[in-house]
VOGU-3710 file (C-alpha; in Angstrom, 3 decimals, decimal comma):
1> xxxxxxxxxx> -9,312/-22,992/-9,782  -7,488/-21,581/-12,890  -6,647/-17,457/-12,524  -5,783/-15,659/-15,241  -2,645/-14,451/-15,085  -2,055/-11,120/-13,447  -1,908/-7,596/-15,548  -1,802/-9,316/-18,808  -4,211/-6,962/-20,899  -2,846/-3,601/-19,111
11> xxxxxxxxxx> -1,295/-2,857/-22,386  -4,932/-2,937/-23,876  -5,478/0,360/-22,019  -5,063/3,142/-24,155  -1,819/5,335/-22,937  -2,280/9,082/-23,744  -1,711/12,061/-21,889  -5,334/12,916/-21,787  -5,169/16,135/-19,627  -7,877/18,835/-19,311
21> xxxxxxxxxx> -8,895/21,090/-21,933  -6,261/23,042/-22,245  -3,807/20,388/-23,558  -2,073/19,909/-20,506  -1,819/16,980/-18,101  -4,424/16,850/-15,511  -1,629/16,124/-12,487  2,049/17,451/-12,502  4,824/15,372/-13,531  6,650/15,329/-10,707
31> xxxxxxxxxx> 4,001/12,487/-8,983  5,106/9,684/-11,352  1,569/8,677/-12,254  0,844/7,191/-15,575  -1,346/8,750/-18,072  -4,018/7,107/-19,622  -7,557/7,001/-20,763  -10,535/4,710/-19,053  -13,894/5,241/-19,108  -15,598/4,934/-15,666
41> xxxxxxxxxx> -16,504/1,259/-15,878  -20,124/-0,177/-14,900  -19,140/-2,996/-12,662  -21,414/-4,242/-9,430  -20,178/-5,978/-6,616  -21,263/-6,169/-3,074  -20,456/-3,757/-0,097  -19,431/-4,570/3,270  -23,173/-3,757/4,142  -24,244/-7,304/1,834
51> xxxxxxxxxx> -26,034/-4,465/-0,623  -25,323/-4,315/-3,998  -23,271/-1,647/-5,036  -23,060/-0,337/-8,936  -19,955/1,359/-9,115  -20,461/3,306/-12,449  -23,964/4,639/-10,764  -22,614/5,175/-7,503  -19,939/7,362/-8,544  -20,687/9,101/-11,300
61> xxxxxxxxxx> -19,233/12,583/-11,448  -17,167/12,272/-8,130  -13,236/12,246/-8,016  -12,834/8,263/-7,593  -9,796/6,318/-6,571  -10,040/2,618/-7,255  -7,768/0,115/-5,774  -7,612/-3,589/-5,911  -6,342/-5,472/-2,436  -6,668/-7,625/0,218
71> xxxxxxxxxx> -6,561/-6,959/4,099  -3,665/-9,287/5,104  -1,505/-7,241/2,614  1,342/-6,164/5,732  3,263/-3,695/3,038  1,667/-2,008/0,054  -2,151/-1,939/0,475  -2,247/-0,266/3,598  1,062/2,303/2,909  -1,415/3,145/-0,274
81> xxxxxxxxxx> -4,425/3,371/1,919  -3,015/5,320/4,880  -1,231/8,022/2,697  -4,207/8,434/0,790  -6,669/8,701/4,045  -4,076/10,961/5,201  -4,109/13,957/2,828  -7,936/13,300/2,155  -8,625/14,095/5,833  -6,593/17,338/5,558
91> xxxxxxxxxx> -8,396/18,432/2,663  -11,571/20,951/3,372  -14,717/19,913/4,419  -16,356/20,867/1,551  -13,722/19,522/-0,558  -13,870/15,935/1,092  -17,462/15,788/0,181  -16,471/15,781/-3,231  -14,666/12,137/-3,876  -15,069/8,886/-3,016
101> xxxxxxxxxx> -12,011/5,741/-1,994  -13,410/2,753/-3,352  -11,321/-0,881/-2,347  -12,033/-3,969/-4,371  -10,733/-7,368/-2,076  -9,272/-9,986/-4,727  -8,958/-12,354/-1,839  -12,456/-12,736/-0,841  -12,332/-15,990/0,563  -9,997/-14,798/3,758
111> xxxxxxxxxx> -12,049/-10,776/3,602  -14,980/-11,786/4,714  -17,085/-8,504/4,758  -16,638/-7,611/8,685  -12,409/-8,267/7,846  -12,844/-5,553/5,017  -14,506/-3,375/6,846  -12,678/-3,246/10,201  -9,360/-3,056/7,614  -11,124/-0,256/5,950
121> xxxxxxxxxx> -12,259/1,852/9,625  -8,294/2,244/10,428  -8,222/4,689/7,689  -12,224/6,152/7,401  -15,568/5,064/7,760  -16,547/6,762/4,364  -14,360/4,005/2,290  -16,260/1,481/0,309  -15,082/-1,945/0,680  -15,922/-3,851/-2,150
131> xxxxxxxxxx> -16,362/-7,942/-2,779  -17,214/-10,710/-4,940  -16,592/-13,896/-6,159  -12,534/-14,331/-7,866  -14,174/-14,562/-10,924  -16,476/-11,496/-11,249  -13,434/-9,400/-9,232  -11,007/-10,519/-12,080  -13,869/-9,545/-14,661  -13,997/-5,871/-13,323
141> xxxxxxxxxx> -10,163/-5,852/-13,311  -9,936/-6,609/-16,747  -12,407/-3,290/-17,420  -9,926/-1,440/-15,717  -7,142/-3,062/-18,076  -5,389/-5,538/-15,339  -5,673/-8,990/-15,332  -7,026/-11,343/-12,334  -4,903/-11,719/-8,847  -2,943/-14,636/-8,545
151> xxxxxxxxxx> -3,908/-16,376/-5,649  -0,913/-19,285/-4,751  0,789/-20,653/-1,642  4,392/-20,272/-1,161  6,976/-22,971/0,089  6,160/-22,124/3,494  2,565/-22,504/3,198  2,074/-19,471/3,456  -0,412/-17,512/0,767  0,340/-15,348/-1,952
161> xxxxxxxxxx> -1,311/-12,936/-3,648  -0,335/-11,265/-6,809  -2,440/-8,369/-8,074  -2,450/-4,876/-9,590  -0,656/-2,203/-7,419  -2,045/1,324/-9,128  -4,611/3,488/-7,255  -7,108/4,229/-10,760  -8,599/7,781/-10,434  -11,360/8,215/-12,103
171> xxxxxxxxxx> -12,261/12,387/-12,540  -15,485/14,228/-12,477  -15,900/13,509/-16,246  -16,265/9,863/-15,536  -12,694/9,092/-17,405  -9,189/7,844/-15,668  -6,750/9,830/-16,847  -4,040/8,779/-14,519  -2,988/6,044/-12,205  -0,677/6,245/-9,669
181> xxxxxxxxxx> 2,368/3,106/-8,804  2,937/2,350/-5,368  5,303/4,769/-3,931  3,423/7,436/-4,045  4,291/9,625/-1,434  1,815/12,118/0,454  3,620/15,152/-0,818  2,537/13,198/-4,364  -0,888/13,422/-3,379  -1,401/16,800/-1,822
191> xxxxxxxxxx> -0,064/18,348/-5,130  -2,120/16,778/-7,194  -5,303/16,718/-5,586  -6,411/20,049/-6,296  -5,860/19,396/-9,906  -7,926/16,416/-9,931  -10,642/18,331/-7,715  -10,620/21,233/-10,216  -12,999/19,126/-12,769  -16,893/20,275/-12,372
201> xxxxxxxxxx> -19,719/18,201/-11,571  -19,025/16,304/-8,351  -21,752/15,202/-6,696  -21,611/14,296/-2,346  -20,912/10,974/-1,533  -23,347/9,273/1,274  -20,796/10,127/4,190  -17,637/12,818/4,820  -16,304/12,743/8,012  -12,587/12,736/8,513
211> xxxxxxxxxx> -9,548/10,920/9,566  -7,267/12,136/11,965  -3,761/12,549/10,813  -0,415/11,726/13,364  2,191/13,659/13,607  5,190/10,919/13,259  7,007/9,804/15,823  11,250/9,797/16,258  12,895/6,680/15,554  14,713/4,995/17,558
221> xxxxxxxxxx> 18,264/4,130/16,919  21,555/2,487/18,447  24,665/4,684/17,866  26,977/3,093/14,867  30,638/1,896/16,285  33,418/2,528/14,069  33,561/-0,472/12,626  30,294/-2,562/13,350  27,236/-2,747/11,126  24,146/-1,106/12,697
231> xxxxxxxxxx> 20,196/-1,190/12,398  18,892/2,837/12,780  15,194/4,441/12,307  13,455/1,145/13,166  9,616/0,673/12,824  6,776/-1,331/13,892  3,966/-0,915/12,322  0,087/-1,571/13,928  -1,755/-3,273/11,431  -4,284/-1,708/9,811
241> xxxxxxxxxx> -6,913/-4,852/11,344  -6,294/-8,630/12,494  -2,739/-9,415/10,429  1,020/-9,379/10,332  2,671/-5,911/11,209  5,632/-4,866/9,391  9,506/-3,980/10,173  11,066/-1,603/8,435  14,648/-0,236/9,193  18,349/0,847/7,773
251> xxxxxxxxxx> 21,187/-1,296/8,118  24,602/-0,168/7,679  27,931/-1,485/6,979  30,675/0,538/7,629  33,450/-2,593/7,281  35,423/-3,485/4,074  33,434/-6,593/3,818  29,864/-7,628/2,403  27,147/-8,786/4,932  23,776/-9,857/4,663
261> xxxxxxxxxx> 20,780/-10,314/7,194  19,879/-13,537/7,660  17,004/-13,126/10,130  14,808/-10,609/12,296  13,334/-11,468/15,741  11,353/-9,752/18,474  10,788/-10,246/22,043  7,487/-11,403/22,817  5,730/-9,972/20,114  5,460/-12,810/17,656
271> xxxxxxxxxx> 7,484/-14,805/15,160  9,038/-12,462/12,590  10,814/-13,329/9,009  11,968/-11,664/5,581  9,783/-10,717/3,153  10,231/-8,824/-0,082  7,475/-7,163/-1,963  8,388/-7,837/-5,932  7,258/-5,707/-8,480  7,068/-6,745/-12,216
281> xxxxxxxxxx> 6,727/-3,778/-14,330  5,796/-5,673/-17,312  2,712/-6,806/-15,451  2,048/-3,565/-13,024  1,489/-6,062/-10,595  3,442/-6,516/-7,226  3,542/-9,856/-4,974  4,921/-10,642/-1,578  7,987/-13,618/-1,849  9,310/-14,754/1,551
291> xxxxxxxxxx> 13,389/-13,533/1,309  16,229/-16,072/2,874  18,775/-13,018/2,867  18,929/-9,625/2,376  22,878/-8,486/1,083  24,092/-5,599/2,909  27,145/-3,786/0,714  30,499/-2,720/2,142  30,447/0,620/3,552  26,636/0,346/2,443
301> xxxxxxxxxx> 23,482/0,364/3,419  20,180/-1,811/3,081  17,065/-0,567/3,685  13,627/-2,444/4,283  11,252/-0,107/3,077  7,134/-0,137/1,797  7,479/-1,932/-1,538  10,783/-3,815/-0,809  12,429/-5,893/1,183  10,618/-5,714/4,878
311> xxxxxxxxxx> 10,599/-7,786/8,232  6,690/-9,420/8,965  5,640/-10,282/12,686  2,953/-13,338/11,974  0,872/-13,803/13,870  0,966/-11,227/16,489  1,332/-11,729/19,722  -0,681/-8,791/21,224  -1,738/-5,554/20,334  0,653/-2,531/19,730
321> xxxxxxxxxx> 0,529/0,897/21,035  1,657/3,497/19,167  4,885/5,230/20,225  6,045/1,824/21,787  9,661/0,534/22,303  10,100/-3,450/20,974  12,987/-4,538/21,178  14,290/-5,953/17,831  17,219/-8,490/17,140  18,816/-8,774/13,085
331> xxxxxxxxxx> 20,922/-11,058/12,495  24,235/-10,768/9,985  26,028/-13,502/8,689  29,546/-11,741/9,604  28,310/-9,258/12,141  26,127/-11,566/14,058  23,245/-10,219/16,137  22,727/-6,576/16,149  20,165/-5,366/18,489  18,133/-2,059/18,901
341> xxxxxxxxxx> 14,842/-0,444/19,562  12,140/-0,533/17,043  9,104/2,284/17,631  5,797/1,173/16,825  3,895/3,042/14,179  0,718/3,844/12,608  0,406/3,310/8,609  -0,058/6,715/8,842  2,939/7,642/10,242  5,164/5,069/7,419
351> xxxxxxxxxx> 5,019/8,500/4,677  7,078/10,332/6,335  9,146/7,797/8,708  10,454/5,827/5,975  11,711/8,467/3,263  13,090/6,166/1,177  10,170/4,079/0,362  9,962/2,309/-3,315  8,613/4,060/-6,092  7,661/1,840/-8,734
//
């Protein structure tokens, strides 16, 4: 099957700070999401339910965040998701009743609709999980102004996906006015929601019941020698549904000499490798790439953060419990193994664990 290739025809969509009446832009600056202008396309795909769902009927006049996925995503679908479902279920009653989360799978072949929506429960019951064929999910990317996912299979076997990383809101006035890059913290969102709530002539979506949202746990660290390269604030993270969980940690190098990682192992848990998430700006598209080293500077420090380079347990060996211990292994080409602690997280929990998460 030939896919057309991915984010192509974003620069079709028409860039303009379109704020609200008053000239301004409709979210602060400060949240590094794009302006532009899209009208509230009329697309219909089917719901996890097998029902037909017409997204411009559906959600006309509701605050509407659009993203394009897929469930076995271990890094930047579910960091999106989970920061999103986060601040949403902080918000008001009344004001939760006022928008609507829609996810479009552009792997549809591996979410079947029960995948999509068990993915979709870890972070509420009220998001609409979308599906259709690859061809009529490219054709309601390219409305938005992104071209089709790239569906491939790496060297390992493994598959790839390559799609459109933005979260699309799409205000009470039926027009996207912003989008917002992966790396988007929660602090992003709580600022700007009430600016993108502020438009009249929501309507209440079917369903508005809440998510709970976890404090986040202390990492768990081994105490740096002098001269020996260490692994601190380790994480685990559950997956969202059935899939790989992700590792995500600092490693330091206090010596005079470059290092680099060369593996990551756990005990018991499940095979784990290197992965890196890529993103190509020209595109606005990010894709997972398997990584056979991470370089670790003298008297530096690499991180493996949402949106970067990260560790991937595949398959998983059993289920994780939050606030966990696992013991975790990396292995330097100088330093040789380093061992730790890594605590086991919820998606949730990544916002605020991992501060230095990639923006953009």
């Amino acid at each position: 099957m030939t896919f057309l290739r991915a984010g192509v025809v974003l620069a079709a969509v028409t860039l303009a700070g379109c704020g609200p009446t008053s000239g301004g832009r409709v979210v602060s600056a400060e949240s590094g999401a794009t302006d532009v202008s899209i009208p509230r396309p009329a697309f219909t795909l089917t719901d996890t339910d097998g029902m037909p769902y017409a997204f411009a009927e559906r959600t006309a006049g509701t605050l509407t965040f659009l993203e394009f996925g897929y469930t076995n995503c271990p890094d930047v679908c579910p960091v999106h998701m989970a920061n999103l479902s986060t601040v949403i279920a902080n918000l008001a009653p009344s004001d939760r009743m006022r928008l609507t989360v829609v996810f479009v799978t552009v792997d549809p072949d591996r979410d079947s609709a029960a995948a999509l929506r068990k993915w979709l429960n870890a972070f509420s019951v009220d998001f609409i999980g979308l599906r259709g064929t690859r061809e009529e999910v490219d054709a309601v990317q390219q409305l938005i102004g992104f071209g089709g996912a790239i569906v491939g299979v790496d060297s390992g076997g493994a598959t790839t996906v390559t799609h459109a990383a933005p979260v699309v809101v799409f205000t009470a006035d039926d027009t996207a006015h912003v989008m917002y890059p992966f790396g988007t913290r929660q602090a992003d969102w709580i600022r700007d929601m009430p600016r993108l709530l502020a438009r009249k002539g929501h309507r209440r979506p079917a369903n508005a019941s809440s998510v709970a949202a976890p404090s986040v746990l202390a990492p768990s660290a081994l105490t740096p020698s002098a001269l020996t390269p260490s692994v601190e604030r380790a994480y685990v993270v559950i997956p969202a549904a059935k899939g790989p969980a992700a590792i995500y940690f600092a490693a330091s190098n206090p010596t005079g000499s470059p290092d680099s990682i060369l593996s990551v192992a756990t005990e018991a848990i499940g095979p784990a490798s290197l992965h890196e998430s890529v993103h190509d700006h020209l595109t606005n598209t990010m894709s997972m790439q398997p990584l056979a080293a991470l370089a670790v500077p003298a008297r530096g420090t690499a991180r493996l953060v949402p949106g970067g380079a990260h560790g991937m347990i595949s398959p998983l060996g059993r289920a994780l419990v939050r606030g966990e211990r696992i013991a975790l292994t990396v292995q330097f080409a100088r330093a040789g193994a380093v061992r730790t602690t890594a605590t086991v997280i919820t998606y949730a929990d990544v916002d605020t664990a991992t501060t230095t998460a990639v923006r953009k």
